[in-house]
C-alpha positions in Angstrom: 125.6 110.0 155.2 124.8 112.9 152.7 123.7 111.6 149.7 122.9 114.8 146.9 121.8 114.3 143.0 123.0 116.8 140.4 122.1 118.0 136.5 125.4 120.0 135.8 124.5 119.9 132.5 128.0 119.5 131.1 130.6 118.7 134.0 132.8 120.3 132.2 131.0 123.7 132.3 130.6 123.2 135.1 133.7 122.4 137.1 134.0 126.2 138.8 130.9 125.3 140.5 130.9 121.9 141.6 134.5 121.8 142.8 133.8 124.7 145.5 130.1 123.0 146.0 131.7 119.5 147.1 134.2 121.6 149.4 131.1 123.6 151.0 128.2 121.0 151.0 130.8 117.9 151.9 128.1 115.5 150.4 129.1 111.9 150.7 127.3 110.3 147.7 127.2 112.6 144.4 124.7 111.0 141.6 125.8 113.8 138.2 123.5 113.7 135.1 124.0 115.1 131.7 128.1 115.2 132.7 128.5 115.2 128.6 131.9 113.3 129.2 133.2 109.9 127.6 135.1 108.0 131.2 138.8 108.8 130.0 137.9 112.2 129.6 136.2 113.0 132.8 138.5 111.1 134.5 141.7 112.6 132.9 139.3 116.1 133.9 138.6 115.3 137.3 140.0 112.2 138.8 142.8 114.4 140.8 140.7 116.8 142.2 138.0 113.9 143.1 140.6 111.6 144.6 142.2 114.9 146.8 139.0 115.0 148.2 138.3 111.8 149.1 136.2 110.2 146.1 135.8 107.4 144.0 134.2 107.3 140.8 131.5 105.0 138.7 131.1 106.3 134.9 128.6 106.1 132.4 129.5 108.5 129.7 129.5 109.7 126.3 131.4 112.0 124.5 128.5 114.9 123.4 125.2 113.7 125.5 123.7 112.2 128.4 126.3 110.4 130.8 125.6 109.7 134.5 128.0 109.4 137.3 128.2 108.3 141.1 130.9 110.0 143.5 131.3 108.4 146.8 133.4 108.7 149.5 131.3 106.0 151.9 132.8 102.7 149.6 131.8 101.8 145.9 131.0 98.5 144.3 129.5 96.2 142.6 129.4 99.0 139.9 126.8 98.6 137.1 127.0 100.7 134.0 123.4 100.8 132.1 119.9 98.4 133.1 119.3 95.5 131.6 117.3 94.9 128.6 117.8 99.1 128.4 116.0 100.2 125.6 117.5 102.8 122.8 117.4 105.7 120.7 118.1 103.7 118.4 121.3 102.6 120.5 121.1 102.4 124.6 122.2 105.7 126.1 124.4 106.8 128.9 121.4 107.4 131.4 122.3 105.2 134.4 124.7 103.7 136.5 124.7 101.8 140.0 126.8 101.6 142.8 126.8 100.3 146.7 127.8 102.9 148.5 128.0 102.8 152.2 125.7 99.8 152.2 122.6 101.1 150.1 122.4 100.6 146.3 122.3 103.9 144.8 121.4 104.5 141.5 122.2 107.9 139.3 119.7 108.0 136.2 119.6 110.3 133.2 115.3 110.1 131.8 114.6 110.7 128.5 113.3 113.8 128.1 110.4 112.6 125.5 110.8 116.0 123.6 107.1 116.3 122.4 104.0 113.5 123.3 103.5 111.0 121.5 106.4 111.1 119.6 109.3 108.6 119.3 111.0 110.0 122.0 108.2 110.1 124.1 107.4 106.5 123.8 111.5 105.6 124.3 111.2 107.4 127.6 108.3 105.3 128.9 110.1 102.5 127.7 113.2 103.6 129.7 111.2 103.7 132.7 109.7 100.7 132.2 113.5 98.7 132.4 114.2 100.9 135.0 111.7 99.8 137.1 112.1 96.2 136.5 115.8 96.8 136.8 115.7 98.2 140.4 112.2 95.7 141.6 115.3 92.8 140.6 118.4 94.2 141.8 117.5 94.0 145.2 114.2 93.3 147.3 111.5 96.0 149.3 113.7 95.1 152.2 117.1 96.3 150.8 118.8 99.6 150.6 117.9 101.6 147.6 118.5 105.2 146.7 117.2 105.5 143.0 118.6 109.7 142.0 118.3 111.8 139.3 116.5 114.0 136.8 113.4 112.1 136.2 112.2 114.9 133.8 108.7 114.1 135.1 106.9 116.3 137.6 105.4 113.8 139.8 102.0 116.2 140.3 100.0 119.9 139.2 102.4 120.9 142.9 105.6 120.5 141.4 104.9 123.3 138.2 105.0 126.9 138.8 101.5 127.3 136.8 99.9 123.7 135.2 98.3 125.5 132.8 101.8 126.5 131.3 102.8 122.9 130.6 99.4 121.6 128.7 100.5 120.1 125.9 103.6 119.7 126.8 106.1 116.9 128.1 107.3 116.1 131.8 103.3 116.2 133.1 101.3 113.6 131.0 99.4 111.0 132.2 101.3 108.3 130.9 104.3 109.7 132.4 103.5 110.1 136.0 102.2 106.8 135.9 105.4 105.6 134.6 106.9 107.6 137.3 104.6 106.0 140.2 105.3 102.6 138.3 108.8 103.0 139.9 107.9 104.2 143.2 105.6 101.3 143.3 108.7 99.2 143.7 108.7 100.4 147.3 110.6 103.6 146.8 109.2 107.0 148.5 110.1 110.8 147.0 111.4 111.8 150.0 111.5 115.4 149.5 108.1 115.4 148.9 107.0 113.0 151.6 108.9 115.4 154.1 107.0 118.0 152.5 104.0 117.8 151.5 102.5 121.1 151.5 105.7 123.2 149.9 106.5 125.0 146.7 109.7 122.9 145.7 111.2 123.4 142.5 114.6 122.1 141.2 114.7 123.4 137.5 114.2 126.7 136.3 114.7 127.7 132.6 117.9 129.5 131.2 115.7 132.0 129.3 112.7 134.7 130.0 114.1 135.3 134.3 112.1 131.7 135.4 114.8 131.0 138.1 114.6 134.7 139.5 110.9 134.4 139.0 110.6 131.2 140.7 109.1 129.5 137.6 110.1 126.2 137.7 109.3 122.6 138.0 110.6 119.6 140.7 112.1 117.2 138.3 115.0 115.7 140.2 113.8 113.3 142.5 115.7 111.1 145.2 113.6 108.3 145.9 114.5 105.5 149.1 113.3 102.5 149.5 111.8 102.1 153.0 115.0 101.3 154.9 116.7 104.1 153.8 113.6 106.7 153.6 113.6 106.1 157.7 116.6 107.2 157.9 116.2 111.0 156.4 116.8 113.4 158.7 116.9 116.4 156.0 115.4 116.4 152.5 116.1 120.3 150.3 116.6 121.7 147.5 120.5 123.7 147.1 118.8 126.6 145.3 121.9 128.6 146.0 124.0 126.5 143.5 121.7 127.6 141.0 122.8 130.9 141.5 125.4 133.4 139.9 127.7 133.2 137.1 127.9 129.6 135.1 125.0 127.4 136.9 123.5 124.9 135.9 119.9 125.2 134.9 118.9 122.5 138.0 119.6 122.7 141.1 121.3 119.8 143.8 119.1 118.1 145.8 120.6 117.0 149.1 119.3 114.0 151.6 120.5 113.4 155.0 120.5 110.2 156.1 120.9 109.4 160.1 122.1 112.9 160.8 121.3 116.6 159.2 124.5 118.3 160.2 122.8 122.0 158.9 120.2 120.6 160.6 116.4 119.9 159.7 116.6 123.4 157.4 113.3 123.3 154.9 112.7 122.2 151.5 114.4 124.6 149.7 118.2 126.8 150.7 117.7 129.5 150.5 114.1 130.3 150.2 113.0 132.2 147.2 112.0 135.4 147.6 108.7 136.5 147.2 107.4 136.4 143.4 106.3 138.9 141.6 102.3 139.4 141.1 101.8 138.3 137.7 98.5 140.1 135.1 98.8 137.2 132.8 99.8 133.2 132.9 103.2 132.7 132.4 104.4 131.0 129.0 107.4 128.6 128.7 110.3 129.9 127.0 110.6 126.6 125.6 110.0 122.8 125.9 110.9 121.8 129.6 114.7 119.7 130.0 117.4 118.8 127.6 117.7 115.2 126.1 
């Protein structure tokens, strides 16, 4: 089973790219973030071409913001919009959904971004995190099948920034954060990307502005993480850089998991590789805060 996680950052936007990506990368399980859709209108949008190639669809959306979905084609149900006791901004947000698919709970989630520390953002995000995690620790047991997707907007460690320095002060790299972040995984879920390797420059998010992607400034924000069941049964755990590519991408990148068999075979962390980066005099600056909402 392929099982891939995806930021379009508007689905609608984004539509030229993900309908020729589903027909190349054939991923069985699709977890979509920031689709920026209320249900009736993605589905009035996309439920033909979905269903022509195979899929069904869980929604979580709204009409301007946020929104999560699931796309399977390896059985959904027991469909779950939003976590329980779900905090809000002031109202709960479109930032997760669940779905079995193919036997393993899979979840799709939307983070807060948490916009500046300490702020009220910031302290809804760790919130968020903090029902997520007690959300997936009770939906099903360390033994179970569970696939928790999505842009995190954390970067888990200093190894998944292009430069730490860059991002002091900043969002996505806190303390309180990561440690929100490994709060989850303590729930018996392991970054699988990462775990399959350790050692690599992995990014899935590069800034619109300032050349970051073609620079290979970025951060690794999207995150599939398995419980242990499912984590050993990877096979293939990269980065789709090429979707990030071209006219009309989004500003993240798919990540893809293979589960029980890597039909491009066991390929690296990131397709293709980056190309060597440029020597740089000075530090690099963001462009702007890291994310969206």
């Amino acid at each position: 089973m392929r099982v891939a996680t995806w930021n379009v950052n508007s689905v609608k936007q984004r539509m030229p790219r993900l309908l020729p990506w589903l027909d190349q990368r054939k991923p069985d399980v699709v977890c979509l973030q920031e689709t920026k859709l209320a249900d009736d209108a993605f589905r009035t949008l996309l439920s033909g071409e979905l269903a022509s190639r195979g899929y069904q669809v869980a929604l979580h959306g709204e009409p301007r913001w946020n929104g999560v979905a699931i796309l399977s084609r390896a059985g959904l149900d027991d469909v779950a919009a939003g976590i329980p006791d779900e905090p809000g901004f002031p109202e709960p947000e479109a930032r997760a959904v669940a779905a079995t698919c193919g036997g393993v709970r899979v979840y799709s989630v939307y983070v807060p971004n948490g916009r500046t520390p300490d702020s009220d953002h910031y302290r809804y995000k760790l919130a968020w995190l903090a029902a997520l995690r007690n959300a997936v620790s009770a939906d099903h047991p360390r033994d179970a099948g569970v696939l928790v997707c999505g842009d995190m907007n954390i970067a888990p460690a200093d190894a998944d920034v292009f430069d730490p320095a860059a991002y002091v002060g900043q969002t996505h790299v806190t303390p309180p954060e990561r440690a929100a972040l490994a709060s989850l995984e303590s729930a018996g879920l392991h970054d699988v990307v990462r775990d399959r390797w350790p050692d690599k420059r992995i990014f899935s998010y590069w800034d619109y502005r300032a050349g970051m992607f073609h620079q290979d400034l970025g951060m690794r924000i999207d995150l599939v993480l398995a419980s242990d069941p499912v984590a050993g049964r990877v096979r293939a755990a990269w980065v789709d850089r090429e979707a990030r590519k071209g006219t009309g991408p989004s500003d993240h990148a798919p990540v893809i998991v293979d589960l029980d068999d890597a039909p491009d075979g066991d390929i690296g962390p990131v397709v293709p590789p980056p190309s060597a980066r440029p020597a740089r005099a000075r530090p690099a600056r963001l462009p702007q805060a890291p994310g969206s909402a």
